[in-house]
C-alpha positions as CSV (number, residue, x, y, z in Angstrom):
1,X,1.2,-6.9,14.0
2,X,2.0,-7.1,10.2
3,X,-0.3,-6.5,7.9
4,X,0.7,-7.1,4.0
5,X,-1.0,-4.9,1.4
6,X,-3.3,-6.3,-0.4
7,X,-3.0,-6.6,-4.5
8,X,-5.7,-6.3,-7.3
9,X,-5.6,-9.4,-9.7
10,X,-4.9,-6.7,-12.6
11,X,-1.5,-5.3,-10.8
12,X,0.2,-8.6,-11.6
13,X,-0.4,-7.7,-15.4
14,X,0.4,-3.8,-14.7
15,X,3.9,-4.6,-13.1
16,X,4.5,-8.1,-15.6
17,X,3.7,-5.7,-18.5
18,X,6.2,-3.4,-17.4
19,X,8.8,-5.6,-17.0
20,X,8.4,-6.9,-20.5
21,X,8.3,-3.5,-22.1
22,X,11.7,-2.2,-20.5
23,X,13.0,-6.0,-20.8
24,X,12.0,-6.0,-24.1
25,X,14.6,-3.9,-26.0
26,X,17.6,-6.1,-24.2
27,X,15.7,-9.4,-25.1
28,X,15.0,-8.7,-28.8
29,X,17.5,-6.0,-30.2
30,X,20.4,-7.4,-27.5
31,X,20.5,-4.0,-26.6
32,X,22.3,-4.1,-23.4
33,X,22.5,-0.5,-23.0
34,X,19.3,0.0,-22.0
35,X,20.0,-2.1,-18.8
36,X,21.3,1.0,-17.4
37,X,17.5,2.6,-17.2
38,X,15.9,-0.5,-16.7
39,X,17.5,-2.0,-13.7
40,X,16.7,0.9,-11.4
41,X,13.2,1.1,-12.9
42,X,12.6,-2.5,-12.0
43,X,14.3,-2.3,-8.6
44,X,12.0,0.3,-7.7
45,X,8.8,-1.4,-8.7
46,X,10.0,-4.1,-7.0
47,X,10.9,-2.4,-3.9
48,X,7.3,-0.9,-4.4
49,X,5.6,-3.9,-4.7
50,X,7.9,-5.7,-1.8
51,X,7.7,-3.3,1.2
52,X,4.3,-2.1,0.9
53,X,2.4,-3.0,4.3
54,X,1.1,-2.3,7.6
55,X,2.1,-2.1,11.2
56,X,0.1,-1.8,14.2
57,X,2.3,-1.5,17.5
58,X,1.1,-0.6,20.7
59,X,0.0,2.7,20.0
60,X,0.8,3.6,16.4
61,X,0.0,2.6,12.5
62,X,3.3,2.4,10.5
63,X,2.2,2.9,6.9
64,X,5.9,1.6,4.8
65,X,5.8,1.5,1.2
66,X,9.2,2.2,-0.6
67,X,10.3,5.6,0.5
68,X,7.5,6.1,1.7
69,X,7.3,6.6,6.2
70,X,4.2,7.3,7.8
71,X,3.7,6.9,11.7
72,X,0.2,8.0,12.5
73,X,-0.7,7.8,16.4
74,X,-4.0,5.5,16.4
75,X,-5.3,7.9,19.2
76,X,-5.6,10.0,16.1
77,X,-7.6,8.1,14.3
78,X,-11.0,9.0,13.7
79,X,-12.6,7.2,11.6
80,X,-12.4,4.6,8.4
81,X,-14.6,4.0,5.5
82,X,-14.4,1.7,2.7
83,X,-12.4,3.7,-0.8
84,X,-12.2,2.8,-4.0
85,X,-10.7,5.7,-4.5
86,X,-7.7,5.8,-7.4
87,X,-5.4,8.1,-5.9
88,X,-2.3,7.4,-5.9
89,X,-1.2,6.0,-2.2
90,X,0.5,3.0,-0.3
91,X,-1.9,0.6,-1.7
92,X,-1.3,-1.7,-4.3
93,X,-5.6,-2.8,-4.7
94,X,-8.3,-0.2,-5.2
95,X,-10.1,-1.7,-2.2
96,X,-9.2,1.0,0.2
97,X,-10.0,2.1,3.5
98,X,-9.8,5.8,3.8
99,X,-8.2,6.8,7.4
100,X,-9.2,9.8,8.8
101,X,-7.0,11.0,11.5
102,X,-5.6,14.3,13.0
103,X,-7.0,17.4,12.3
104,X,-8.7,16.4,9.0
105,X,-6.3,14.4,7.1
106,X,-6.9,10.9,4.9
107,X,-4.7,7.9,3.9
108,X,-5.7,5.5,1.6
109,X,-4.2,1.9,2.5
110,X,-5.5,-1.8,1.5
111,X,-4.4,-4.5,4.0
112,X,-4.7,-7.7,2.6
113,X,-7.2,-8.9,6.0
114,X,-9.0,-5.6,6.5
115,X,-11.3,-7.0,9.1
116,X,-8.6,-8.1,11.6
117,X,-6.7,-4.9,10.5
118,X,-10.1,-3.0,11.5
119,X,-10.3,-5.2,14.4
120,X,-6.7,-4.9,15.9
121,X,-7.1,-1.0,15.6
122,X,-10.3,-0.7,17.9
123,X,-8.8,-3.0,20.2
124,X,-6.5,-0.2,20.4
125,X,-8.5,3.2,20.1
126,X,-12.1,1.7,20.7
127,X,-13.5,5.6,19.5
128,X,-12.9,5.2,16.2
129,X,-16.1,5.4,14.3
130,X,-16.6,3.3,11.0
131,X,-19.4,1.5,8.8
132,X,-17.8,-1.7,8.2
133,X,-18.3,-4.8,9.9
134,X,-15.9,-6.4,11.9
């Protein structure tokens, strides 16, 4: 099951903003030049903002986002609280859930529907301990 990341209101602007502000040079000046640093900068926050999500399969959490790989067996998994925590991780909203798994290690991730994300990993590993409602 596929679960999209969620994304803050305020990320639009983030990502918009940056687009203008490398754009902007090419726009105004007809500086085309510069599209040679701001193609890959905008391919990458796109590919960012594109492939940033969740996937529960039988017994693992696939966490994609970019470059970024991480299979983490949901036997693992410990517990998860509620973050709002601004680290940087494959989340695109500050409303977090912090996963503990393994032998004390965290990831901060922000699935658009936490509750059936919540919901489809006790199915799964019914010892995982958390505070939030399902």
């Amino acid at each position: 099951m596929k679960f999209p990341s969620k994304k803050d209101w305020w990320m639009y602007f983030v990502f918009l903003g940056i687009f203008l502000a490398i754009l902007s040079p090419v726009v105004m000046d007809r500086d085309y030049s510069s599209l040679w640093a701001a193609i890959p900068i905008i391919c990458f926050l796109l590919w960012i903002w594109l492939t940033t999500y969740y996937v529960i399969e039988d017994k693992t959490l696939l966490v994609r986002s970019a470059f970024i790989r991480k299979t983490i067996s949901i036997d693992e998994i410990k517990s998860i609280d509620r973050s709002f925590n601004p680290l940087s991780s494959p989340a695109l909203s500050l409303d977090r859930l912090n996963i503990h798994y393994g032998l004390q290690r965290t990831i901060l991730i922000s699935p658009l529907d936490r509750d059936a994300f919540i919901e489809e990993l006790m199915k799964r590993n019914p010892s995982i301990r958390t505070s939030l409602k399902r």
